[in-house]
N, CA, C and O atoms as a Tinker XYZ file with bonds, in Angstrom:
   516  protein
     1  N     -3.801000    8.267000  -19.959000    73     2
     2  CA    -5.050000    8.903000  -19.610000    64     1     3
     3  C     -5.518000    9.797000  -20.756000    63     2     4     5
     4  O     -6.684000   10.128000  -20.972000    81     3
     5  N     -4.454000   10.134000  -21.447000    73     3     6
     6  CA    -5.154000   11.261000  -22.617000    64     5     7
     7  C     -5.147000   10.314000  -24.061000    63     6     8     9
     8  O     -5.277000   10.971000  -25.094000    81     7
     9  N     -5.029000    9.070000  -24.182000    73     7    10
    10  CA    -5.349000    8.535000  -24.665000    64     9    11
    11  C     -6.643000    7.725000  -24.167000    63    10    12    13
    12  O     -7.145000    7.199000  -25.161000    81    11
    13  N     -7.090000    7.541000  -23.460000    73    11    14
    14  CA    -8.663000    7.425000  -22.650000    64    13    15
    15  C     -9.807000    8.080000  -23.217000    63    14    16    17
    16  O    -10.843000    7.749000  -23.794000    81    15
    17  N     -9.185000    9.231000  -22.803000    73    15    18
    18  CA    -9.903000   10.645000  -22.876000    64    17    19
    19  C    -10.057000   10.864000  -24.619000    63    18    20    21
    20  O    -11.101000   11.406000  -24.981000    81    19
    21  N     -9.159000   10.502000  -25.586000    73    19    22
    22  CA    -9.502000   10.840000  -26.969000    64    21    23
    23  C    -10.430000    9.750000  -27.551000    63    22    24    25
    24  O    -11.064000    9.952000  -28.588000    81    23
    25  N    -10.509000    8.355000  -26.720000    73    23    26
    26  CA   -11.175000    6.823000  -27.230000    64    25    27
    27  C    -12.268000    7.557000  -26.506000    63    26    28    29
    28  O    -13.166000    7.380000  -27.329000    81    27
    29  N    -12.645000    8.034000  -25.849000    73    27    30
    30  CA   -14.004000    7.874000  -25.297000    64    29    31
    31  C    -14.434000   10.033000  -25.576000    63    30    32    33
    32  O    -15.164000   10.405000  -24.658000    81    31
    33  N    -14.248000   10.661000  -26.114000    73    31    34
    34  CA   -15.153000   12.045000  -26.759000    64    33    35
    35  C    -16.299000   12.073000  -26.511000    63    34    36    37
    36  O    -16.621000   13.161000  -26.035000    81    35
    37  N    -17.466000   11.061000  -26.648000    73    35    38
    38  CA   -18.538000   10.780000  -26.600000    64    37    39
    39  C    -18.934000   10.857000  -25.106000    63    38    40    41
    40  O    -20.074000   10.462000  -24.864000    81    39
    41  N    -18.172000   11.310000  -24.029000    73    39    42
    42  CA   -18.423000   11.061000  -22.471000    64    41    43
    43  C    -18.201000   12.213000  -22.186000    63    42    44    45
    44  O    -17.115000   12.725000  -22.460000    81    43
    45  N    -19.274000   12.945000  -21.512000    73    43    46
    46  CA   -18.977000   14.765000  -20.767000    64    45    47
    47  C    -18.435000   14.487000  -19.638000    63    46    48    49
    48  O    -17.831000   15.520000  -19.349000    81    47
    49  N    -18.221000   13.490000  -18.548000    73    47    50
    50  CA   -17.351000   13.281000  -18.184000    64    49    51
    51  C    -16.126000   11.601000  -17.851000    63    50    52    53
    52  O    -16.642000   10.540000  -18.204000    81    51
    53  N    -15.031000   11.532000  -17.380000    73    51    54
    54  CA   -14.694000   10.222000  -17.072000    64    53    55
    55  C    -14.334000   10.259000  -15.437000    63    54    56    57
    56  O    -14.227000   11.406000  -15.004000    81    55
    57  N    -14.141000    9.251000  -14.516000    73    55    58
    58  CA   -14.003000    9.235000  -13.254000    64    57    59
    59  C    -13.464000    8.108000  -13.298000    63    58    60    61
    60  O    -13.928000    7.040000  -13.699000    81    59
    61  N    -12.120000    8.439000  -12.732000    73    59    62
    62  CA   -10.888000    6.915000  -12.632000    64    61    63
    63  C    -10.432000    7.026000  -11.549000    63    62    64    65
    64  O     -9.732000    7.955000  -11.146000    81    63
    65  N    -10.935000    5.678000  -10.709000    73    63    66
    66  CA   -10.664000    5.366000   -9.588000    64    65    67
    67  C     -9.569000    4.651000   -9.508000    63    66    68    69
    68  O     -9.109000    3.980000  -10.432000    81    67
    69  N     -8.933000    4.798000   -8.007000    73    67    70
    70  CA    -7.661000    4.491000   -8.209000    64    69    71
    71  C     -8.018000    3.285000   -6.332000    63    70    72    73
    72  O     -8.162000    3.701000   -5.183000    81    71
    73  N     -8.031000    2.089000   -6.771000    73    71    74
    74  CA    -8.494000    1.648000   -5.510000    64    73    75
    75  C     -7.584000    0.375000   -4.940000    63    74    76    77
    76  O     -7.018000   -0.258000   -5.831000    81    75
    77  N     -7.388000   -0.037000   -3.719000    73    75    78
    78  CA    -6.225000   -1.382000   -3.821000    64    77    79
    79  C     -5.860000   -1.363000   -2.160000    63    78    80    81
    80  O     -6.334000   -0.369000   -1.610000    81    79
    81  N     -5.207000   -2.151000   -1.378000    73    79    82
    82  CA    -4.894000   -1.969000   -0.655000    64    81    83
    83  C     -4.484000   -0.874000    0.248000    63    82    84    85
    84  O     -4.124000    0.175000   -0.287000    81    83
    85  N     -4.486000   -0.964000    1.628000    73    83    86
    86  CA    -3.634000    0.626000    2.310000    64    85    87
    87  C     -2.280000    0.460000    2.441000    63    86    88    89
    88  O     -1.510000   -0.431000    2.798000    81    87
    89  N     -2.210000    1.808000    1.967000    73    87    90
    90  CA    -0.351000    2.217000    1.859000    64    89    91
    91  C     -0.124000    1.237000    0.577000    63    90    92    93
    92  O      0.747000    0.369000    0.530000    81    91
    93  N     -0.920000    1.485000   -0.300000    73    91    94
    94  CA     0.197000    0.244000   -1.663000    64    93    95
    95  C      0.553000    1.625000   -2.957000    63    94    96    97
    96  O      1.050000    1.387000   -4.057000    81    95
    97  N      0.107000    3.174000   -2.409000    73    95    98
    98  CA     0.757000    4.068000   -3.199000    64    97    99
    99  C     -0.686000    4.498000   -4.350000    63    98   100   101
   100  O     -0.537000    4.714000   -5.552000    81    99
   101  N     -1.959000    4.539000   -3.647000    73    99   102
   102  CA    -2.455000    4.894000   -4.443000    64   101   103
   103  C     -2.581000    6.637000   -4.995000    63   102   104   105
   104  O     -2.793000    7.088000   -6.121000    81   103
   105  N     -2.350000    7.329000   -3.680000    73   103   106
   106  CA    -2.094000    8.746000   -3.653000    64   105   107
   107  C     -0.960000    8.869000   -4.527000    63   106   108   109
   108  O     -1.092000    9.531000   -5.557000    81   107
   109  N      0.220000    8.281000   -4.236000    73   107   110
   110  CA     1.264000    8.702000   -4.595000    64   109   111
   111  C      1.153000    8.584000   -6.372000    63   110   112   113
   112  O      1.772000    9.495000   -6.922000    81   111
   113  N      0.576000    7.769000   -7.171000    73   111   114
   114  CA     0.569000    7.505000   -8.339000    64   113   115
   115  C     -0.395000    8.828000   -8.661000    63   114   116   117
   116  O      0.237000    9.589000   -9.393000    81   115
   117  N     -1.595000    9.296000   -8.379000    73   115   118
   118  CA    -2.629000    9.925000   -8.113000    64   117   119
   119  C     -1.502000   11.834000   -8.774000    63   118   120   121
   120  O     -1.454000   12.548000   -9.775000    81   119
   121  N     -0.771000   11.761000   -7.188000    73   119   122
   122  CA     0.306000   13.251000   -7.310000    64   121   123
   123  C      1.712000   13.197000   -8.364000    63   122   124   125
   124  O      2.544000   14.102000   -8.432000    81   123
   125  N      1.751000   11.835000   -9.201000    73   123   126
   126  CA     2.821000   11.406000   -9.666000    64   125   127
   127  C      2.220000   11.969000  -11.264000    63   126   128   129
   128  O      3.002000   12.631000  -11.947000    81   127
   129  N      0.549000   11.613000  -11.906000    73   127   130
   130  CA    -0.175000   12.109000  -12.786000    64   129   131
   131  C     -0.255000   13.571000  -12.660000    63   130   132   133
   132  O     -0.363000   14.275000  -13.663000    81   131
   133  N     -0.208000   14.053000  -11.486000    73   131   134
   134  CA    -0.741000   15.660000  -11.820000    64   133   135
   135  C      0.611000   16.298000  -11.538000    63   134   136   137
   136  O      0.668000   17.516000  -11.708000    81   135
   137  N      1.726000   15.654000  -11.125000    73   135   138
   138  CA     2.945000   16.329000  -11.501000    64   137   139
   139  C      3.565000   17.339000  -10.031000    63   138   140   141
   140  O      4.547000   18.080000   -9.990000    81   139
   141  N      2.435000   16.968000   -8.806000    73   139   142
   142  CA     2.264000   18.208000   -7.769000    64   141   143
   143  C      1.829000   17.159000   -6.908000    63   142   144   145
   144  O      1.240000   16.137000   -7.260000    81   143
   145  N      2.286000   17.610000   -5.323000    73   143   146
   146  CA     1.509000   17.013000   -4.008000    64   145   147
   147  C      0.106000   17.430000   -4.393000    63   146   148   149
   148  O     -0.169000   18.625000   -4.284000    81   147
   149  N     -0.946000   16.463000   -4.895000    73   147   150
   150  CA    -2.539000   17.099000   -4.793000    64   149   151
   151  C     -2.974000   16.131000   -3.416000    63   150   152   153
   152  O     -3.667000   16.685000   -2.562000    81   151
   153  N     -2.665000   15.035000   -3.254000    73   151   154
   154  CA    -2.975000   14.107000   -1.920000    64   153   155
   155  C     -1.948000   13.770000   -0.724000    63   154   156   157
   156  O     -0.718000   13.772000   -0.761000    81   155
   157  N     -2.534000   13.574000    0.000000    73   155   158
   158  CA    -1.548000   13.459000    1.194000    64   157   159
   159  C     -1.153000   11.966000    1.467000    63   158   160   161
   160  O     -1.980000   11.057000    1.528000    81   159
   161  N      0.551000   11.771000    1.665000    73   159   162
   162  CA     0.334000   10.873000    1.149000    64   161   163
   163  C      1.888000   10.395000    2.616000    63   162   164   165
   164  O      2.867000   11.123000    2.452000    81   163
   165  N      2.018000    9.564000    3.576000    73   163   166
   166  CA     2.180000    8.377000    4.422000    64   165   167
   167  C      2.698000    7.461000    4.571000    63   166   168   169
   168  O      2.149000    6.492000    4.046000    81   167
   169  N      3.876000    7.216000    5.257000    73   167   170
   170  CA     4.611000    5.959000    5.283000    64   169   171
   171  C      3.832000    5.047000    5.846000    63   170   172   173
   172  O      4.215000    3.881000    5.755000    81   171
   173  N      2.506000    5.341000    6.592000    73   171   174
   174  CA     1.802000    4.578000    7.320000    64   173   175
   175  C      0.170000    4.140000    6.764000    63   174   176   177
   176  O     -0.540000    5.085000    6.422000    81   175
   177  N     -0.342000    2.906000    6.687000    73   175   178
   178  CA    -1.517000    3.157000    6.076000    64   177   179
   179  C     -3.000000    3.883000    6.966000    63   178   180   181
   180  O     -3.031000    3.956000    8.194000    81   179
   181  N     -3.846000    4.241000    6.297000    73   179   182
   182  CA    -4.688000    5.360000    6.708000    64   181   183
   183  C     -4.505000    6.956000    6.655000    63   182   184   185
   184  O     -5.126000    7.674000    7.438000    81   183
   185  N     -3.714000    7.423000    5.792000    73   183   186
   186  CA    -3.913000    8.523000    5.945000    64   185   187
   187  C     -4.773000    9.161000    4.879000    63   186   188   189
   188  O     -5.015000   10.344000    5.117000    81   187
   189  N     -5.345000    8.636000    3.659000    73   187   190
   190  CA    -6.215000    8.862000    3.120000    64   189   191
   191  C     -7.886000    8.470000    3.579000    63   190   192   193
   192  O     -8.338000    7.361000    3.297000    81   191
   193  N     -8.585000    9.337000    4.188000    73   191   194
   194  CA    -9.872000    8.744000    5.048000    64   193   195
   195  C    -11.551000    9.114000    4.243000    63   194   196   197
   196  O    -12.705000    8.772000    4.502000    81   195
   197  N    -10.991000    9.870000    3.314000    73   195   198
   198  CA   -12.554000   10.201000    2.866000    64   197   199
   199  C    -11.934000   10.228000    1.368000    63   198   200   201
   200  O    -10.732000   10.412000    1.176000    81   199
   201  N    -12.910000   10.018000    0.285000    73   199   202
   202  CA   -12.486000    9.952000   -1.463000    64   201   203
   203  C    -12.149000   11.683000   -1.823000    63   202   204   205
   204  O    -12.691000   12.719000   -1.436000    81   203
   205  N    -10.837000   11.372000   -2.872000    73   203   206
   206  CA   -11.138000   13.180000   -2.849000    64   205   207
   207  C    -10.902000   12.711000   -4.582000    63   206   208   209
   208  O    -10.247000   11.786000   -5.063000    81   207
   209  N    -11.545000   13.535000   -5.084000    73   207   210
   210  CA   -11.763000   14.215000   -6.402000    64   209   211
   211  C    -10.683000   15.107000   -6.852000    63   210   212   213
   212  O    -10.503000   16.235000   -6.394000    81   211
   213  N    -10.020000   14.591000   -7.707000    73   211   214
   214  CA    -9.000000   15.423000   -8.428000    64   213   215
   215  C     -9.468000   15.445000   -9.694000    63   214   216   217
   216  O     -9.922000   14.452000  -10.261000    81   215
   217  N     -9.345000   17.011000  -10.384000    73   215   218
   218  CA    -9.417000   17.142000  -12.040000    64   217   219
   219  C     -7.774000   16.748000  -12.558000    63   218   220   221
   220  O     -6.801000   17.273000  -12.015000    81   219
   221  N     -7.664000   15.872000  -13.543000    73   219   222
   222  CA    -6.888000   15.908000  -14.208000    64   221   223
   223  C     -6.631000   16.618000  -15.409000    63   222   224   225
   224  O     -5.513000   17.004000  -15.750000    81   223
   225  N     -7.843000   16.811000  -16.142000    73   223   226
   226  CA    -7.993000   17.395000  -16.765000    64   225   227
   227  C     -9.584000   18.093000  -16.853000    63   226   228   229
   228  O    -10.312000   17.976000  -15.867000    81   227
   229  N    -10.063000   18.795000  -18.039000    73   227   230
   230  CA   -11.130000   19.423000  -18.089000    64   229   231
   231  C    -12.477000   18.279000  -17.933000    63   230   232   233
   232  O    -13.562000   18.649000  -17.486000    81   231
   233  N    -12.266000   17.143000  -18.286000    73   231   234
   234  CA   -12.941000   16.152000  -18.531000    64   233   235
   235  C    -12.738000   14.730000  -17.506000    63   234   236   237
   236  O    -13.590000   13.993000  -17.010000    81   235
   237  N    -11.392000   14.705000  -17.439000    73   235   238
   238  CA   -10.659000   13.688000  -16.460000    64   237   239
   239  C    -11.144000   13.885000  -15.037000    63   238   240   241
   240  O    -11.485000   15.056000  -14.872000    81   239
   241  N    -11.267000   13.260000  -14.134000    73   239   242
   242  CA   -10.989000   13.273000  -12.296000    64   241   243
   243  C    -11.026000   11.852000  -12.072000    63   242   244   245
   244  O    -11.704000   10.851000  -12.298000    81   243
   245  N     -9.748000   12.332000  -11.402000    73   243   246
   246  CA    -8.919000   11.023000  -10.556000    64   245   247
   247  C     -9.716000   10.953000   -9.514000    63   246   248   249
   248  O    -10.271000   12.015000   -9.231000    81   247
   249  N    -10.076000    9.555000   -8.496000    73   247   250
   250  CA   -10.463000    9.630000   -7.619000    64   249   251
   251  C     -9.568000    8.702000   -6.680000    63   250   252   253
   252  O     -9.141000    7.611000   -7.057000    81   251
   253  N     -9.342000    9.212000   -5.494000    73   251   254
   254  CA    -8.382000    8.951000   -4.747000    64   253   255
   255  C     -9.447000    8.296000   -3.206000    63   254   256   257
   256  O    -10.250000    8.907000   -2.501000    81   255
   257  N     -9.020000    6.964000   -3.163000    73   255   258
   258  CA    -9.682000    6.656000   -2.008000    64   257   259
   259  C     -9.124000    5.770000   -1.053000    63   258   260   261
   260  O     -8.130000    5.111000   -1.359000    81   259
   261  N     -9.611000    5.680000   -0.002000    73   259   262
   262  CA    -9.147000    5.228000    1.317000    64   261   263
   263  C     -8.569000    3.457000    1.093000    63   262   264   265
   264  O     -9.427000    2.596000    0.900000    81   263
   265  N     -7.473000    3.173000    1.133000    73   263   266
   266  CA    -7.576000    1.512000    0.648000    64   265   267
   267  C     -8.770000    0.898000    1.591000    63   266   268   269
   268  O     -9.203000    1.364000    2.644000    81   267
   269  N     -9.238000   -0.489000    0.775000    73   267   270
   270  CA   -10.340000   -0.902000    0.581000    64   269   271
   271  C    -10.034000   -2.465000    0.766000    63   270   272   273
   272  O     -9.451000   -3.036000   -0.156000    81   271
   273  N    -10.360000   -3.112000    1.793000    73   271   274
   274  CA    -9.692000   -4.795000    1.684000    64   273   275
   275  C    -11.305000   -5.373000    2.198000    63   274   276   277
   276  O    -11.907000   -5.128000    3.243000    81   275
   277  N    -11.619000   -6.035000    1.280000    73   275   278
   278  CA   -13.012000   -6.795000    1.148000    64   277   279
   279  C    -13.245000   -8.328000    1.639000    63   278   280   281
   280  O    -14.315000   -8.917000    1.795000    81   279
   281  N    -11.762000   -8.849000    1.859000    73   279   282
   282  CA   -12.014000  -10.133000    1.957000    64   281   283
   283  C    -12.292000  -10.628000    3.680000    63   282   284   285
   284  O    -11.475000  -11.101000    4.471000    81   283
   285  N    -13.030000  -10.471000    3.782000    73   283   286
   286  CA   -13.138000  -11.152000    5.359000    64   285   287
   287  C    -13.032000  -12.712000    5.706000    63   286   288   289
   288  O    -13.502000  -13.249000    6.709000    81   287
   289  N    -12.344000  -13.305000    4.709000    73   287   290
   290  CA   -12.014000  -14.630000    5.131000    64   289   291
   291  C    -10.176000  -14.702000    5.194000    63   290   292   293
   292  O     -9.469000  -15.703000    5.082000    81   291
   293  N     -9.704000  -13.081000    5.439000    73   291   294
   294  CA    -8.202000  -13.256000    5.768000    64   293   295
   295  C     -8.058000  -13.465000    6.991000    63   294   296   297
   296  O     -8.765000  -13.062000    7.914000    81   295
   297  N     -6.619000  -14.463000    7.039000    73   295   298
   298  CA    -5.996000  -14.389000    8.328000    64   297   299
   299  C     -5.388000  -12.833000    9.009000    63   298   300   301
   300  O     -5.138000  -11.720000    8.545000    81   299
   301  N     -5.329000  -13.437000   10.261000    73   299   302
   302  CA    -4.868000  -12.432000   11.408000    64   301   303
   303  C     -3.398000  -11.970000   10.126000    63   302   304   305
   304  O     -3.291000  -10.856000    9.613000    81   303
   305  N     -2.733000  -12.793000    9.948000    73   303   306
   306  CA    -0.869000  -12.842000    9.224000    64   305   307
   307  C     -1.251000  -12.044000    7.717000    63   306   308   309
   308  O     -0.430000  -11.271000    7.222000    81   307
   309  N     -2.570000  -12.318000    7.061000    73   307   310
   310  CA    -2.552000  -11.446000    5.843000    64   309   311
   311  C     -2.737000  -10.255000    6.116000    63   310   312   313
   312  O     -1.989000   -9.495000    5.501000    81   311
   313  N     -3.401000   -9.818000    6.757000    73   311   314
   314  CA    -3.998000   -8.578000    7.230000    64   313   315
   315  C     -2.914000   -7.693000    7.175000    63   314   316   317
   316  O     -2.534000   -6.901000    6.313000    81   315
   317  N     -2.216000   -8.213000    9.045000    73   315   318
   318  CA    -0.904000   -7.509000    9.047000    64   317   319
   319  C     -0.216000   -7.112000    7.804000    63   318   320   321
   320  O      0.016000   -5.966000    7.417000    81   319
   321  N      0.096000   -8.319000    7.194000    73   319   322
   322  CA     1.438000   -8.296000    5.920000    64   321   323
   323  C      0.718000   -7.090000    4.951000    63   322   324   325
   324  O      1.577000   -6.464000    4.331000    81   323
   325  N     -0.507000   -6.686000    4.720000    73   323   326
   326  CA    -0.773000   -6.387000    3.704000    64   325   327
   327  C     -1.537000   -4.737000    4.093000    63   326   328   329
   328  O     -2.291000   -4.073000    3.382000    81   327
   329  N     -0.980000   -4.416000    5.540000    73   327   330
   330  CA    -0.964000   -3.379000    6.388000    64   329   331
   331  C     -2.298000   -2.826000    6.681000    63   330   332   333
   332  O     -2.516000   -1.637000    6.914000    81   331
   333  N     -3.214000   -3.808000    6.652000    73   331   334
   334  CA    -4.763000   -3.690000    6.949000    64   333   335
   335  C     -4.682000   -3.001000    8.432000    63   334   336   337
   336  O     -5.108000   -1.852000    8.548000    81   335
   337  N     -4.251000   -3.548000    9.341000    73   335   338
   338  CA    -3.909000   -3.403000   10.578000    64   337   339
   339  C     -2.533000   -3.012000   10.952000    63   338   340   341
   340  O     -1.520000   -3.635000   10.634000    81   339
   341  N     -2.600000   -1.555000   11.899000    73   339   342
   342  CA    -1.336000   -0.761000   11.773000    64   341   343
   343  C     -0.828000   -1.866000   12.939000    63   342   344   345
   344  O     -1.597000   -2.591000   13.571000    81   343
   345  N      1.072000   -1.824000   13.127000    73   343   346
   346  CA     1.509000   -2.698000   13.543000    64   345   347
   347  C      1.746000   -1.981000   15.030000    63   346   348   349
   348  O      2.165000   -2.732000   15.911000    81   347
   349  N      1.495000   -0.486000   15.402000    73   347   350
   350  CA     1.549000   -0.029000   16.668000    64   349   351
   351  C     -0.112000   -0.799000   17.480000    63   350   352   353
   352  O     -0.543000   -0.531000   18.601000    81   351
   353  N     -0.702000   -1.727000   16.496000    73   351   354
   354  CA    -1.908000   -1.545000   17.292000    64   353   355
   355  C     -2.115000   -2.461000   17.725000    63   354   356   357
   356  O     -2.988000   -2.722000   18.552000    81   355
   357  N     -0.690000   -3.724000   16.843000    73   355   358
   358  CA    -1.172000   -5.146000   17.601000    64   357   359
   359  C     -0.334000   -5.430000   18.942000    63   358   360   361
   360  O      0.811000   -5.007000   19.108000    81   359
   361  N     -1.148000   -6.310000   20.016000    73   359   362
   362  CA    -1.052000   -6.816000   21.068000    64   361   363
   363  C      0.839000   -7.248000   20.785000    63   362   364   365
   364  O      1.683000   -6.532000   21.322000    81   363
   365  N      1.229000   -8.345000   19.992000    73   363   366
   366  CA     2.363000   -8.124000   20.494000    64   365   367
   367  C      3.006000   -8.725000   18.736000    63   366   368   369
   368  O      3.262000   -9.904000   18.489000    81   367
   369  N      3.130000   -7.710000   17.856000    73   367   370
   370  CA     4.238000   -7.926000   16.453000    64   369   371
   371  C      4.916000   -8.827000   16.352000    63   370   372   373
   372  O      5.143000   -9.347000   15.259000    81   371
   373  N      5.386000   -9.221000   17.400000    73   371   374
   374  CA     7.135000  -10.422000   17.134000    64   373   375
   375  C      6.066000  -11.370000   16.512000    63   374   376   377
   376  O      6.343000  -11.857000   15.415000    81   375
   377  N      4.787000  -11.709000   17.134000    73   375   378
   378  CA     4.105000  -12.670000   16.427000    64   377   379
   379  C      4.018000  -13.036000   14.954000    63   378   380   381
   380  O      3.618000  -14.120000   14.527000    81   379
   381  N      4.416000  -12.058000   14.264000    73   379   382
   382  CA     4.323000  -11.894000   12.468000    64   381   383
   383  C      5.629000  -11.793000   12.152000    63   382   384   385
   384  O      5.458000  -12.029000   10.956000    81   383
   385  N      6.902000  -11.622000   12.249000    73   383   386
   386  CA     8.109000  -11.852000   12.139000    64   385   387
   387  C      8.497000  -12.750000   11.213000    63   386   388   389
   388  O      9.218000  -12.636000   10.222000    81   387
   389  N      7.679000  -14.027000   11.866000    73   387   390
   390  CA     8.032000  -15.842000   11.408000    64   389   391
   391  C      7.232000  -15.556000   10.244000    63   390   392   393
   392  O      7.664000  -16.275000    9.342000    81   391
   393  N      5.858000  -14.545000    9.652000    73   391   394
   394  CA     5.873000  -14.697000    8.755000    64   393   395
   395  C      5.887000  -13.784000    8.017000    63   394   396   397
   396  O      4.893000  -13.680000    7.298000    81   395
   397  N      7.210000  -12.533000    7.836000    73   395   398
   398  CA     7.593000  -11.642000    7.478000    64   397   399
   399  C      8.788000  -12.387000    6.655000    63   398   400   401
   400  O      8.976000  -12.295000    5.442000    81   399
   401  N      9.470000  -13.066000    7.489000    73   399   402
   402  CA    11.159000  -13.787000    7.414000    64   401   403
   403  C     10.575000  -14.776000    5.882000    63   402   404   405
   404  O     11.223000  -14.868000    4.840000    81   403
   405  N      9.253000  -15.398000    6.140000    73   403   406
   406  CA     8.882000  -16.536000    5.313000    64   405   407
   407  C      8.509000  -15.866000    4.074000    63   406   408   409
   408  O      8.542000  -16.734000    3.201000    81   407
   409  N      8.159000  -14.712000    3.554000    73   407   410
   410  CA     7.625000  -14.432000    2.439000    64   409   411
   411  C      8.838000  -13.470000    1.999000    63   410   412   413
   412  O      8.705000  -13.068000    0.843000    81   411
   413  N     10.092000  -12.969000    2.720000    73   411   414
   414  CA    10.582000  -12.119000    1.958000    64   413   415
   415  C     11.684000  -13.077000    1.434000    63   414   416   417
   416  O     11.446000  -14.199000    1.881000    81   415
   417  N     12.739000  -13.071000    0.703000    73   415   418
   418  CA    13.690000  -13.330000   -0.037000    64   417   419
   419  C     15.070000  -12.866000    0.795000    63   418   420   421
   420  O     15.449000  -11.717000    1.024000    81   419
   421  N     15.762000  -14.264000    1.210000    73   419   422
   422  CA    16.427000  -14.356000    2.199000    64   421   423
   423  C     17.808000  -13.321000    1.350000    63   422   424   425
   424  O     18.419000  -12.661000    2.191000    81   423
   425  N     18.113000  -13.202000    0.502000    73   423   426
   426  CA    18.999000  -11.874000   -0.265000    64   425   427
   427  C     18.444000  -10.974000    0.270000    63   426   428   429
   428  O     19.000000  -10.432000    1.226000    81   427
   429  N     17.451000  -10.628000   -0.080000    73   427   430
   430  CA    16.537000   -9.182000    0.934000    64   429   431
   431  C     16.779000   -8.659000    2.260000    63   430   432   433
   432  O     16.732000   -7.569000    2.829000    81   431
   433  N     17.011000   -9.668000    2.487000    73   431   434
   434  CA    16.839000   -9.893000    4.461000    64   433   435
   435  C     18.323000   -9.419000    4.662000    63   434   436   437
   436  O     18.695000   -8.421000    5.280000    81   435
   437  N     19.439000  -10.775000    3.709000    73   435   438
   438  CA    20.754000  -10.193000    3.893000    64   437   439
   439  C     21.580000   -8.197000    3.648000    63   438   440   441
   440  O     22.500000   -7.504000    4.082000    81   439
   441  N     20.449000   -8.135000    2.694000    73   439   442
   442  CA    21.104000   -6.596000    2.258000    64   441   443
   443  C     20.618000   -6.032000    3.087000    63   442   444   445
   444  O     21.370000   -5.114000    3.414000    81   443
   445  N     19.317000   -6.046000    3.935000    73   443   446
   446  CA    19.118000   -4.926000    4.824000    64   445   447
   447  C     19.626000   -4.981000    6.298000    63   446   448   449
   448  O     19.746000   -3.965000    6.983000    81   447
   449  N     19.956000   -6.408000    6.797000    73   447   450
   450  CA    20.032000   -6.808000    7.866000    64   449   451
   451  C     21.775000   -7.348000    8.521000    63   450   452   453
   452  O     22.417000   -7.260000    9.567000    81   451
   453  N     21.994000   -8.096000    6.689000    73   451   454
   454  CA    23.401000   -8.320000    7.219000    64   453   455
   455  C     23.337000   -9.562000    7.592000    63   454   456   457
   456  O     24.479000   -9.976000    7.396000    81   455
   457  N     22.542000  -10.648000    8.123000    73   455   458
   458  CA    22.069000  -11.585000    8.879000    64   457   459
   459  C     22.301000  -12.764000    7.427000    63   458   460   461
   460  O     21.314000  -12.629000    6.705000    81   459
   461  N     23.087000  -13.612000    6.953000    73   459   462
   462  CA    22.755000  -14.390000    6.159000    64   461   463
   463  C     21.803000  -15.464000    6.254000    63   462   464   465
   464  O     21.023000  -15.705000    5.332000    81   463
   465  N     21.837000  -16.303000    7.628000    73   463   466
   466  CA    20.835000  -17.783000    7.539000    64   465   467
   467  C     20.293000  -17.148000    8.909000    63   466   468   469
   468  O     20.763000  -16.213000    9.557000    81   467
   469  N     19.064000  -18.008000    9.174000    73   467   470
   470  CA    18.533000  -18.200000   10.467000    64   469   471
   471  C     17.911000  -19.323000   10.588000    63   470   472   473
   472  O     17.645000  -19.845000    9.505000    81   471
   473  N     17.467000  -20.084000   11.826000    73   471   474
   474  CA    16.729000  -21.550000   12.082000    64   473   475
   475  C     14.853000  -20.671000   11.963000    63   474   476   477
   476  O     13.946000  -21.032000   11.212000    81   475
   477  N     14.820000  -19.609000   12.885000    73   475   478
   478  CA    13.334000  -19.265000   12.596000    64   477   479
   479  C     13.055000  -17.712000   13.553000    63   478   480   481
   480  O     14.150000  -17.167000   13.690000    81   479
   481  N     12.413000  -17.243000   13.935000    73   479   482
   482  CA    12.352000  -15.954000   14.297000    64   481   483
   483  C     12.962000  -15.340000   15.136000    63   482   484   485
   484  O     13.400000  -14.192000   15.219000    81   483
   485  N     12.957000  -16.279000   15.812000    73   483   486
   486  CA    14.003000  -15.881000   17.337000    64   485   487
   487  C     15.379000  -16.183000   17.571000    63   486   488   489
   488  O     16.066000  -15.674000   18.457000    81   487
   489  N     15.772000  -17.083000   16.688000    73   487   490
   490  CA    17.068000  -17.059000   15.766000    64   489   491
   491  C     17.401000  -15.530000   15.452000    63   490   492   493
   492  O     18.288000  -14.883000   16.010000    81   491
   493  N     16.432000  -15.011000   14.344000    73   491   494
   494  CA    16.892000  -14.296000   13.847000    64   493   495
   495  C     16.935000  -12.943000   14.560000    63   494   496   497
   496  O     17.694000  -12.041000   14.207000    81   495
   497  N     16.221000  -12.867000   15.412000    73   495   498
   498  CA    16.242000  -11.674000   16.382000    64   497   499
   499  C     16.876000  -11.774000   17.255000    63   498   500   501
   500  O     17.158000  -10.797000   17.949000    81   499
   501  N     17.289000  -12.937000   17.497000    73   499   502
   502  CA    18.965000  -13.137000   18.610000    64   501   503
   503  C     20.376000  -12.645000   17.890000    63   502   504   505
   504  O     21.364000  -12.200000   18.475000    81   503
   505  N     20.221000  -12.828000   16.583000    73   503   506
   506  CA    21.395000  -12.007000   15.469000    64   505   507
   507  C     20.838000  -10.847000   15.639000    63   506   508   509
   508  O     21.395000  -10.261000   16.567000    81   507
   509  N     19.918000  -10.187000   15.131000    73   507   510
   510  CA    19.989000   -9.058000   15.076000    64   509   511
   511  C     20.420000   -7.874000   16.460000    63   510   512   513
   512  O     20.905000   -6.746000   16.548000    81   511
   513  N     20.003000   -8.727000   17.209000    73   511   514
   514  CA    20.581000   -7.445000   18.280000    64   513   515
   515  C     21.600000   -8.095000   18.990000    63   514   516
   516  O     22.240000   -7.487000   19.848000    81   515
């Protein structure tokens, strides 16, 4: 950023938005630059709801905003996965499981779960508990 800030002199001010999915850590990168909690920041997505303006420097401000998902031709399964939609809100979760199990990396699954193989969701939730 302060190499930004020395390429561009010619600008009284700069404004760097920081924009991407919810909950993918845009706050957290945001308080990670200024070295201090400046945003509030959520294991859950939504807790950033309105843009806030941070100075980074005299010239610099970070702008910190609410994640932003534009594509309205996603499925119900991207949404979820990509925490558009909180998972206390859907009708019934086990539904996304089958494709939780399918995109993560069955090593993954083993280190957190312990569970080496499964046939498909309900397999795997018959191991787990």
């Amino acid at each position: 950023m302060k190499q930004f800030d020395l390429l561009h002199k010619d600008r009284k001010n700069i404004s760097v938005g920081l924009i991407g999915y919810p909950n993918a850590g845009k706050s957290s990168v945001i308080n990670a630059l200024m070295k201090k909690a400046c945003c509030k920041v959520a294991p859950i997505p939504g807790q950033t709801k309105t843009w806030q303006y941070i100075t980074l420097t005299k010239r610099i401000y970070l702008i910190d905003c609410p994640g932003i998902v534009h594509d309205e031709n996603q499925s119900e399964v991207d949404k979820v996965l990509k925490s558009v939609v909180r998972a206390e809100k859907l009708p019934d979760p086990t539904v996304f499981i089958q494709a939780i199990l399918d995109k993560a990396e069955k090593k993954h699954i083993y280190d957190v779960y312990g569970i080496p193989d499964w046939v498909d969701s309900e397999d795997f939730l018959k191991q787990l508990s």
